[in-house]
DODREN-650690 format. One record per residue (C-alpha): x, y negated, z; residue in one letter; chain. Coordinates in nm, 2 decimals. Example, Ala and Ser with C-alpha at 12.3 -4.5 7.8 and 13.67 -1.06 7.14 Angstrom:
<torgus>
+--------+--------+--------+--------+-------+
|     px |     py |     pz | gudren | timar |
+--------+--------+--------+--------+-------+
|   1.23 |   0.45 |   0.78 |      a |     A |
|   1.37 |   0.11 |   0.71 |      s |     A |
+--------+--------+--------+--------+-------+
</torgus>
This chain:
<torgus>
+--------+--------+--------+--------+-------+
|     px |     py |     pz | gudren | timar |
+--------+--------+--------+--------+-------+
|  -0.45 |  -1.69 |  -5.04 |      x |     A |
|  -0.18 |  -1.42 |  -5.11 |      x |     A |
|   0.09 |  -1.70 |  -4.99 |      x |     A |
|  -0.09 |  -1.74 |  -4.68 |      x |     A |
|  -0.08 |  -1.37 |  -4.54 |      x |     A |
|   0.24 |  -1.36 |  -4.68 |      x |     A |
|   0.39 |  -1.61 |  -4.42 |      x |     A |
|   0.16 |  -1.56 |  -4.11 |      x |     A |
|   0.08 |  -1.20 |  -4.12 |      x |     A |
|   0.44 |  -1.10 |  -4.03 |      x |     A |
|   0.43 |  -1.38 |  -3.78 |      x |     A |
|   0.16 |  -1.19 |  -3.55 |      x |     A |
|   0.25 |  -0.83 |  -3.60 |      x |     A |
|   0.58 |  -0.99 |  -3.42 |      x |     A |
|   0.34 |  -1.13 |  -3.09 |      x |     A |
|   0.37 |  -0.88 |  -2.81 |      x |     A |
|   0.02 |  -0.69 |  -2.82 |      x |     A |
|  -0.02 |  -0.76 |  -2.46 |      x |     A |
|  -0.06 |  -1.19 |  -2.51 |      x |     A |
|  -0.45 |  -1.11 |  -2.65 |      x |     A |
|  -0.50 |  -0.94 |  -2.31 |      x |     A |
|  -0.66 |  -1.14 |  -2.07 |      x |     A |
|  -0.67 |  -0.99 |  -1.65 |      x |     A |
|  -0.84 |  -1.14 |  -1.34 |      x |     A |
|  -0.76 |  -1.50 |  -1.26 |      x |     A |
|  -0.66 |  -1.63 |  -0.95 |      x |     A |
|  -0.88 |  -1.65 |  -0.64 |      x |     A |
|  -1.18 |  -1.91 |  -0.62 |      x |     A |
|  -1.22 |  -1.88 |  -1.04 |      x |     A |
|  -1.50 |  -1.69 |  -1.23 |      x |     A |
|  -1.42 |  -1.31 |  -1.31 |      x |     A |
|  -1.14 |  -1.31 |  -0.98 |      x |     A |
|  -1.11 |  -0.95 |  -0.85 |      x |     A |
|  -0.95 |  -1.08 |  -0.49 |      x |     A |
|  -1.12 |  -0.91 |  -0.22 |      x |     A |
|  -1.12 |  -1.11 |   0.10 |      x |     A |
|  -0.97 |  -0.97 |   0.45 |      x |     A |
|  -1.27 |  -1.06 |   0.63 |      x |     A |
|  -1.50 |  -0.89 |   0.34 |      x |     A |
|  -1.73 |  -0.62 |   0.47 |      x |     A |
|  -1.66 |  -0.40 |   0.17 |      x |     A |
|  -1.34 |  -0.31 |   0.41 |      x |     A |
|  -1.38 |   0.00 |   0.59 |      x |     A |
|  -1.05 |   0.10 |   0.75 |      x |     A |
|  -0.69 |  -0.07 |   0.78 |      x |     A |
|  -0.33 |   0.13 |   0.76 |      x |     A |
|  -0.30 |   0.29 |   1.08 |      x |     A |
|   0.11 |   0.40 |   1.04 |      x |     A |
|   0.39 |   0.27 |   0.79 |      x |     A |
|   0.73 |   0.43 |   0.71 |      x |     A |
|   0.96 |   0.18 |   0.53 |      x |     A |
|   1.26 |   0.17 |   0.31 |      x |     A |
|   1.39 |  -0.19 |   0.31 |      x |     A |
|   1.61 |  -0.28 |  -0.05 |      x |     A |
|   1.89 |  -0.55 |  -0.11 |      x |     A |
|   1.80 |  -0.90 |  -0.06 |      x |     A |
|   2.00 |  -0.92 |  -0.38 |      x |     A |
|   2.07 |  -0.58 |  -0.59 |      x |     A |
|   2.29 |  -0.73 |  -0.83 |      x |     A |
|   2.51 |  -0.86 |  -0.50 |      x |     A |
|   2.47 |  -0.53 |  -0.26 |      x |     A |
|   2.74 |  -0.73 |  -0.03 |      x |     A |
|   2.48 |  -0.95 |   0.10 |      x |     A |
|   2.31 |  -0.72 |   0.27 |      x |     A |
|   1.91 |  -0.58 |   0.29 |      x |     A |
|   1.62 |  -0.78 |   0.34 |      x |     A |
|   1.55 |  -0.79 |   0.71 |      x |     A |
|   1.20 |  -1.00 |   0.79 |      x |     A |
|   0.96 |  -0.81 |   0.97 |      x |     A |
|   0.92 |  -0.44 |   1.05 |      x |     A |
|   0.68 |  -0.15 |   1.01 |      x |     A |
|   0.44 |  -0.22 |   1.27 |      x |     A |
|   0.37 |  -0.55 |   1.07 |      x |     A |
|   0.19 |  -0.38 |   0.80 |      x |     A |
|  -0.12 |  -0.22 |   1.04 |      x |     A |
|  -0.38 |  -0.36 |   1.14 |      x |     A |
|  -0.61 |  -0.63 |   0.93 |      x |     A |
|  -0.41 |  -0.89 |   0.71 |      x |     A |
|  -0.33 |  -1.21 |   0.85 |      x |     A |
|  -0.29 |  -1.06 |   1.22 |      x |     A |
|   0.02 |  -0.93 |   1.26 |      x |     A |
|   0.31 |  -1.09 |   1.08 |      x |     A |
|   0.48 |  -0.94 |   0.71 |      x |     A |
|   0.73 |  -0.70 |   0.68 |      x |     A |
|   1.04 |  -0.77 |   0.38 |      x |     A |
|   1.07 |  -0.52 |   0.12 |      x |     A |
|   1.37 |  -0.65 |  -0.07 |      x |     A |
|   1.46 |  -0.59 |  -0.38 |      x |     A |
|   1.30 |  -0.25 |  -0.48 |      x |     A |
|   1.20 |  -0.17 |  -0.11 |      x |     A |
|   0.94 |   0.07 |  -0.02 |      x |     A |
|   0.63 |   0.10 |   0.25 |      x |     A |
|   0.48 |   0.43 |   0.28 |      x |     A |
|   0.14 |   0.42 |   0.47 |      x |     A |
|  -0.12 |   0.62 |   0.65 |      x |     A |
|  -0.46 |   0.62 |   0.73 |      x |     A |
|  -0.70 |   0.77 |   1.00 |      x |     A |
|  -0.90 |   0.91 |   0.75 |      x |     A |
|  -0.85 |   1.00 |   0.38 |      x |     A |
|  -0.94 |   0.75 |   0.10 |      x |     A |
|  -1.17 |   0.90 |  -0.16 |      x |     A |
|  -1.25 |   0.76 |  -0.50 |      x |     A |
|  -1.58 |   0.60 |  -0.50 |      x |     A |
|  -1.74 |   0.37 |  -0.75 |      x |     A |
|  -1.51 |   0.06 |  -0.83 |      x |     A |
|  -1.17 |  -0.04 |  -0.61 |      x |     A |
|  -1.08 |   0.21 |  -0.35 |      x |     A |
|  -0.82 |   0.01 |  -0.19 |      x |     A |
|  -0.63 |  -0.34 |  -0.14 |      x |     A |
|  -0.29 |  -0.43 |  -0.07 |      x |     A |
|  -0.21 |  -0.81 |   0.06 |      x |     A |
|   0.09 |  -0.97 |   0.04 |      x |     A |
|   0.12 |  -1.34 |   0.22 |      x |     A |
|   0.17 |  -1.55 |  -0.11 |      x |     A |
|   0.13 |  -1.93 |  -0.05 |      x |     A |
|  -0.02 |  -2.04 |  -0.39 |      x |     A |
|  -0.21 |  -1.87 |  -0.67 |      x |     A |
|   0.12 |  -1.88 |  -0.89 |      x |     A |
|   0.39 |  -1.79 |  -0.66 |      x |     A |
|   0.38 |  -1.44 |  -0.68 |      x |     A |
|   0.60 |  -1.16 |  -0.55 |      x |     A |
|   0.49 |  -0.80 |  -0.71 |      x |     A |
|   0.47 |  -0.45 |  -0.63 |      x |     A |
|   0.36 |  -0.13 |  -0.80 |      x |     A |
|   0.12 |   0.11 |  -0.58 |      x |     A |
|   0.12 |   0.49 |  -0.56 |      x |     A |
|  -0.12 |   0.72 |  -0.42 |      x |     A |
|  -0.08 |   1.06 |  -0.27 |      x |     A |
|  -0.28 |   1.35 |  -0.15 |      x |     A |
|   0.00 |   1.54 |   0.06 |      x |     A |
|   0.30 |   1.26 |   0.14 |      x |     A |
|   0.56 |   1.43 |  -0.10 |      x |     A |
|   0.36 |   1.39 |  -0.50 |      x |     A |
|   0.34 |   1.02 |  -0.54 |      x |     A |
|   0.16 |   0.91 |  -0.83 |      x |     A |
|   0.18 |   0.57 |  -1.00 |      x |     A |
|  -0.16 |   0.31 |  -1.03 |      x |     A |
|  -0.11 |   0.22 |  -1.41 |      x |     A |
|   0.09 |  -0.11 |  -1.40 |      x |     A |
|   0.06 |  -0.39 |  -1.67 |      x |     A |
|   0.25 |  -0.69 |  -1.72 |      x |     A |
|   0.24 |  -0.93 |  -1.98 |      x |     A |
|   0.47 |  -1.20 |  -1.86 |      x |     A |
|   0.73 |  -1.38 |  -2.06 |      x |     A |
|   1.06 |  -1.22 |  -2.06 |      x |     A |
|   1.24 |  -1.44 |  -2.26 |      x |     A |
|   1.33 |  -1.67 |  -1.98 |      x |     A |
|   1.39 |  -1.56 |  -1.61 |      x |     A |
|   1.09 |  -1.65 |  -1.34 |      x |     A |
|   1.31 |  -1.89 |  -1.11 |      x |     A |
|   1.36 |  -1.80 |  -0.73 |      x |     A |
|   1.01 |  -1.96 |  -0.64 |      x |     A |
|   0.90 |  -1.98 |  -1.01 |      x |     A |
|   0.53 |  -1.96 |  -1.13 |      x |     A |
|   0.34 |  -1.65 |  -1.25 |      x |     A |
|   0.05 |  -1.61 |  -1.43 |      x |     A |
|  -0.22 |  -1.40 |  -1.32 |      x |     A |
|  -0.41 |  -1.33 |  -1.61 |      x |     A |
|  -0.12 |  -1.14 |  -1.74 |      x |     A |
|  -0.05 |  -0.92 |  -1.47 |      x |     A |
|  -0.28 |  -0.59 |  -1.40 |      x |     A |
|  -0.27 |  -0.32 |  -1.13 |      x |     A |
|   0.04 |  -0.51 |  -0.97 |      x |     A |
|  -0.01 |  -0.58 |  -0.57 |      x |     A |
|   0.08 |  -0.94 |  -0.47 |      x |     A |
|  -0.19 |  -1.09 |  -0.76 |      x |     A |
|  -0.37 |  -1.29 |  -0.52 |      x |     A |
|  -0.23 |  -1.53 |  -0.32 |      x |     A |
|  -0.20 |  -1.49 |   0.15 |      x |     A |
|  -0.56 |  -1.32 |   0.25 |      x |     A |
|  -0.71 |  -1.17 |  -0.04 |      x |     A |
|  -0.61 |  -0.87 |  -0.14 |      x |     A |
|  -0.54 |  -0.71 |  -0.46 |      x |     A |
|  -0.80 |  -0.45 |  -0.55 |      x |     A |
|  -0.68 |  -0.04 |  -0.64 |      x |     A |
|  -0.92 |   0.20 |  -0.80 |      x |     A |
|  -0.82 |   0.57 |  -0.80 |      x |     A |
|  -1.00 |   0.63 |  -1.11 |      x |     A |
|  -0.73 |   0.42 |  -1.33 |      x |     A |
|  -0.47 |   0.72 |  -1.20 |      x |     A |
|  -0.44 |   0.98 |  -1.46 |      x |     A |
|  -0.58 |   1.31 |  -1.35 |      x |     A |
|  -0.32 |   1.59 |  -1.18 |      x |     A |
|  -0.36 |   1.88 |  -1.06 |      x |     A |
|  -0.14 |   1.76 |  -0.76 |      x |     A |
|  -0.33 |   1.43 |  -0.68 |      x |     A |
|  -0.68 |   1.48 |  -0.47 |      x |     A |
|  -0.88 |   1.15 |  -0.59 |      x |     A |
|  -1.09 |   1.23 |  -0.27 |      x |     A |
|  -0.84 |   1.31 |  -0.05 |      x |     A |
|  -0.59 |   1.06 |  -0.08 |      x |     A |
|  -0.35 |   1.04 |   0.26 |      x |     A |
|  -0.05 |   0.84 |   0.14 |      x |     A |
|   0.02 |   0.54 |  -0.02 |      x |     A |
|   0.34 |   0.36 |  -0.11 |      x |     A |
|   0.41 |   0.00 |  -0.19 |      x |     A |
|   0.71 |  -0.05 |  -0.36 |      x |     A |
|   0.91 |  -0.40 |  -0.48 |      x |     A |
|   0.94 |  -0.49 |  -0.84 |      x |     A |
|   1.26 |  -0.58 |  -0.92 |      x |     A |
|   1.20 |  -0.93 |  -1.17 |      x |     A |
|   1.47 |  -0.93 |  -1.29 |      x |     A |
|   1.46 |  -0.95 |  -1.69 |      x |     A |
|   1.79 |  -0.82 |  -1.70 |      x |     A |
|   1.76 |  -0.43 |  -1.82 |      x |     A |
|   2.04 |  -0.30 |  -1.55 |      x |     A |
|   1.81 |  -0.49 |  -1.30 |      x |     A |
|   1.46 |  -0.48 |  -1.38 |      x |     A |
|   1.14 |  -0.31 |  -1.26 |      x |     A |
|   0.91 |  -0.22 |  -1.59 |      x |     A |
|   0.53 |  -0.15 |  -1.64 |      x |     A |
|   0.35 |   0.14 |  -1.79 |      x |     A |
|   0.41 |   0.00 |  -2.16 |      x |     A |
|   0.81 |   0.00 |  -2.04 |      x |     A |
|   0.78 |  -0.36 |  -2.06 |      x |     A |
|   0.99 |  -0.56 |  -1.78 |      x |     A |
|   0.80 |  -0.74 |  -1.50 |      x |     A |
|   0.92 |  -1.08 |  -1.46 |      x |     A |
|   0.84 |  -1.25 |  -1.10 |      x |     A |
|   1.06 |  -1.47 |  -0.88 |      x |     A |
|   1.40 |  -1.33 |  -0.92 |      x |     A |
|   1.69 |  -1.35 |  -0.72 |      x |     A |
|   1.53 |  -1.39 |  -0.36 |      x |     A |
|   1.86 |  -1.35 |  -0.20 |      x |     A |
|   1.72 |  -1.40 |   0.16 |      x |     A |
|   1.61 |  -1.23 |   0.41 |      x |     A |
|   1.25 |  -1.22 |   0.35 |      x |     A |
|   1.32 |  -1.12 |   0.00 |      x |     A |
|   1.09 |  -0.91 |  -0.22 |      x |     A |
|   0.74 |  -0.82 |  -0.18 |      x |     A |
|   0.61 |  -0.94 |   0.18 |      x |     A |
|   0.36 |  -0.69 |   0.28 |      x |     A |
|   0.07 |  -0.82 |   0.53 |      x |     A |
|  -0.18 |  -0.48 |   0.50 |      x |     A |
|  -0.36 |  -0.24 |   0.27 |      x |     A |
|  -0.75 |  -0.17 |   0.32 |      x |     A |
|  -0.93 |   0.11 |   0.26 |      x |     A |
|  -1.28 |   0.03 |   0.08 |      x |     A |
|  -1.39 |   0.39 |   0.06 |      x |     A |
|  -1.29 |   0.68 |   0.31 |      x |     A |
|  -1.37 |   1.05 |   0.41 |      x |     A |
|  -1.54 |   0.84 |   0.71 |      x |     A |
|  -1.83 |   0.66 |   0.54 |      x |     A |
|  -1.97 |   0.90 |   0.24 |      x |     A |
|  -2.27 |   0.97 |   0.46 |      x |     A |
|  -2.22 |   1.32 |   0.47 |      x |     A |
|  -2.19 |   1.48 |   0.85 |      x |     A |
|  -1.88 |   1.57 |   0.97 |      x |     A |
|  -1.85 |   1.94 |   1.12 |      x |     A |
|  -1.62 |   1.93 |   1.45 |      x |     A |
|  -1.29 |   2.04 |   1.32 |      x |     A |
|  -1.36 |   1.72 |   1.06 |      x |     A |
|  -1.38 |   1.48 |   1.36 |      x |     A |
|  -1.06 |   1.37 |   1.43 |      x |     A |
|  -0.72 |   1.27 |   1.27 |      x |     A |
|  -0.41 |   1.26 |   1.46 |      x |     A |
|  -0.18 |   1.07 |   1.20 |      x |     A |
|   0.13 |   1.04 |   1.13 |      x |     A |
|   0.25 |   1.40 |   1.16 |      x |     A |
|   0.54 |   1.45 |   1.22 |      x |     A |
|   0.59 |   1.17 |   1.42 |      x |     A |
|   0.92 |   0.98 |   1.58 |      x |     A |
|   0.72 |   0.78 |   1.76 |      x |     A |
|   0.42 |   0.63 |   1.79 |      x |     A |
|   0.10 |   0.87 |   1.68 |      x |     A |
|  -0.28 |   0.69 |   1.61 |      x |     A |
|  -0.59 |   0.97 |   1.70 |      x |     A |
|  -0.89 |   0.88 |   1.60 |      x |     A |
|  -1.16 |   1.08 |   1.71 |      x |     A |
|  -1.57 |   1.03 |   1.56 |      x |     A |
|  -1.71 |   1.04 |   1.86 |      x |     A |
|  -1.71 |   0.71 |   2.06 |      x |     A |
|  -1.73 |   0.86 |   2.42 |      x |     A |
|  -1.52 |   0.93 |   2.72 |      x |     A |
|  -1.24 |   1.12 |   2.58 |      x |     A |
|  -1.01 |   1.33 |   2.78 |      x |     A |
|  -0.65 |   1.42 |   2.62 |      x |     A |
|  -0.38 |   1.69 |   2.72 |      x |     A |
|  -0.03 |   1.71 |   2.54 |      x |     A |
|   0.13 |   2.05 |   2.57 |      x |     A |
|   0.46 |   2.11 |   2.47 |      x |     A |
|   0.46 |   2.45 |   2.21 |      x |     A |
|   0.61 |   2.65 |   2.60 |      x |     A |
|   0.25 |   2.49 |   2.76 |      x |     A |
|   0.43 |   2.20 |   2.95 |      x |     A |
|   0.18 |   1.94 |   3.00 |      x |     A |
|   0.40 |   1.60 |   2.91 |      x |     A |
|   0.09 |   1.42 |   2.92 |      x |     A |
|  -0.31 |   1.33 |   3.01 |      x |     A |
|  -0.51 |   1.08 |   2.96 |      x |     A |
|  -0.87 |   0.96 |   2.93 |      x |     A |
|  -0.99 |   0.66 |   2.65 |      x |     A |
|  -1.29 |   0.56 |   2.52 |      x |     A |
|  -1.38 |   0.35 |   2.15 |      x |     A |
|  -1.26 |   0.66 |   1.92 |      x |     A |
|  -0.92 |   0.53 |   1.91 |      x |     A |
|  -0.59 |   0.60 |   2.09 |      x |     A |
|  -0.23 |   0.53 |   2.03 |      x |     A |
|  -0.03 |   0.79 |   2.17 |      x |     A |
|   0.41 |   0.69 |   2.25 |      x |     A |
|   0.63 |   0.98 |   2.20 |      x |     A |
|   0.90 |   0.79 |   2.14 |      x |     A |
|   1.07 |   0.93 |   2.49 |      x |     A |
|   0.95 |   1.29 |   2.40 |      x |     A |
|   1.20 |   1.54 |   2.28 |      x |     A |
|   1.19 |   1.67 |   1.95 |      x |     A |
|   0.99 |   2.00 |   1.91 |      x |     A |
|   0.61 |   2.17 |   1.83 |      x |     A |
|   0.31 |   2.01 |   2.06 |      x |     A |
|  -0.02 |   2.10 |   2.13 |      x |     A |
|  -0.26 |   1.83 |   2.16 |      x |     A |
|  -0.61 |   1.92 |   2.30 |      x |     A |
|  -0.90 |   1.68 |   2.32 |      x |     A |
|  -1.23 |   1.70 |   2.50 |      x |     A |
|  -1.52 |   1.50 |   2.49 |      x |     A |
|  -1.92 |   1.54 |   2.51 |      x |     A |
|  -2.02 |   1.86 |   2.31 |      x |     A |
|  -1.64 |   1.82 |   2.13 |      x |     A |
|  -1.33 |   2.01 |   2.20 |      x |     A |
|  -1.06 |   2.01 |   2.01 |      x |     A |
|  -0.68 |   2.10 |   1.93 |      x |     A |
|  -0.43 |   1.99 |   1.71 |      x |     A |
|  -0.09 |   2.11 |   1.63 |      x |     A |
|   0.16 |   1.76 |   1.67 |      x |     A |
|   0.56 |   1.80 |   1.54 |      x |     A |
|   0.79 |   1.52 |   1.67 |      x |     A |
|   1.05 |   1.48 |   1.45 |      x |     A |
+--------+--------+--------+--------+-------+
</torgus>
C-alpha cells in the first residue's frame, strides 16, 4: 500500500485543481445556463455602445485592427442587427435606459454569434456604477494550455466560467452581479456600465489574456482577419431599476443616455403618452422640438455643436428637464 501512494500521490498533486471542476455545458444539454434571446426573463436590451476595436493580430500590429461591424451593431435584441469585431483585446462599453440591479440569479447576458457549441471566441465582462470604476465578473478557465486552440479550434464549455461567448449564436451567456466582490465604488443596484472586452488566447505569456486564478485562457488564437476576436451581437438586461415593482417618483421617470453624447442620445421616458420635447442650448436657443409617442426616442445631435443643453420634456401630468453635454 505504501508503494502505491508513493507513485500516484505525487502524480495528482501535479493535475491542475481546476480539471475536477465541472461548469455549464453547452446549449440543449441538462444543467445549460444559456438563456435564449427570445426568453421572457429579458427585460431590456443595450441602448448605446462605445467601442475600442484591438489588432486583428497583436503579435503582428502591421496588419492592422479588426474592422467587422460597428457600434450600433451591438443594440437592440441579438440576432437583429449584425456583430461588431473586437479584435484582439478590443473593448465594448455599453449603456442602458435604465440601471441593472442585482436581483436573485443572472442579472445580465452577453451573446456573441458563435456557430457551434465548440467554437468559441471569449470575453471577460465588467460592471460599473458611474462609467469610470470598472469592476471585473470573476473569470474561470480551465482549458488546456499545453497546446495552442487553433484559428477555429474547439473549446470546451464545461471548463470555462463567467467568460461571455460560452454559448454558441442566440443564447446568451448568463452574468450575476452577486459573483462581483463587494466595493465601496460598485452600486450592485445601480449598475449603468458594462464593458465587454476580448480575451487574448493566446498561451503565449507576452500574448495572453488570464483568468482570476492567473491562469491563461486558451480560445481560437491567431484570428488575423477582420472579424477577429470576440463578435459581439447584444447584452440583456434580466433585472432593472424598471421592473422591481416599486413606483417611480417623476424625477425617476426618465433616462436620457448616453451623456455626454457625440451623437446619437436614447430617452426613454415611463410614461407611454404623447410626449412633447424641447432642446435648448445652455444660452436658451431652441435647436429643436418634437412630439413622440411609445416611451422611447432617439434624439441625432450629431450636427449640433459641442456645448451644455437643456432638454425639457412634457407629457400628461409629467414635466421634466434634463441637463444634456455634447461632447
Amino acid at each position: 500500500m505504501r508503494i502505491i501512494l508513493k507513485v500516484f500521490l505525487p502524480a495528482l498533486f501535479l493535475l491542475p485543481s481546476g480539471i475536477v471542476a465541472q461548469f455549464a455545458p453547452p446549449v440543449g444539454q441538462a444543467g445549460t445556463t444559456a438563456i435564449y434571446k427570445d426568453s421572457s426573463c429579458i427585460a431590456d436590451w443595450a441602448g448605446a455602445c462605445r467601442v475600442v476595436r484591438g489588432y486583428m493580430d497583436i503579435s503582428n500590429p502591421s496588419a492592422g485592427y479588426a474592422g467587422v461591424g460597428d457600434s450600433t451593431m451591438a443594440l437592440g435584441p441579438a440576432g437583429s442587427n449584425g456583430v461588431v469585431s473586437l479584435g484582439d483585446g478590443g473593448s465594448a462599453t455599453l449603456q442602458f435606459a435604465w440601471p441593472i440591479r442585482d436581483g436573485a440569479g443572472p442579472d445580465l447576458a452577453v451573446f456573441e454569434n458563435g456557430f457551434d457549441d465548440t467554437f468559441l471566441e471569449l470575453a471577460f465582462v465588467e460592471a460599473s456604477s458611474d462609467g469610470i470604476h470598472f469592476f471585473r465578473f470573476p473569470a474561470v478557465s480551465n482549458t488546456d494550455t499545453t497546446t495552442q486552440t487553433a484559428s477555429f479550434g474547439a473549446t470546451d464549455a464545461t471548463r470555462i466560467h463567467n467568460l461571455a461567448g460560452k454559448y454558441r449564436a442566440l443564447y446568451g451567456t448568463p452574468f450575476d452581479l452577486a459573483d462581483i466582490p463587494n466595493d465601496p465604488l460598485l452600486d450592485k443596484q445601480s449598475v449603468t456600465h458594462i464593458r465587454v472586452i476580448d480575451v487574448i488566447g493566446s498561451i503565449e505569456p507576452a500574448y495572453g489574456s488570464r483568468d482570476k486564478n492567473h491562469h491563461l485562457v486558451n480560445d481560437p488564437w491567431p484570428t488575423a482577419f477582420a472579424s477577429g476576436g470576440f463578435d459581439l451581437d447584444a447584452v440583456a438586461v434580466i433585472h432593472n431599476a424598471s421592473n422591481t415593482g416599486i413606483s417611480e417618483s417623476a424625477n425617476q421617470s426618465v433616462r436620457v443616455f448616453p451623456n455626454p453624447a457625440h451623437d446619437m442620445v436614447n430617452i426613454r421616458i415611463a410614461i407611454t403618452d404623447k410626449t412633447s420635447l424641447r432642446l435648448e442650448s445652455a444660452e436658451g436657443v431652441t435647436w429643436l422640438q418634437a412630439v413622440f409617442e411609445g416611451g422611447y426616442y432617439r434624439l441625432n445631435m450629431e450636427s449640433l455643436p459641442p456645448g451644455v443643453y437643456v432638454l425639457s420634456l412634457t407629457a400628461s401630468g409629467f414635466t421634466g428637464h434634463s441637463r444634456l453635454v455634447k461632447e
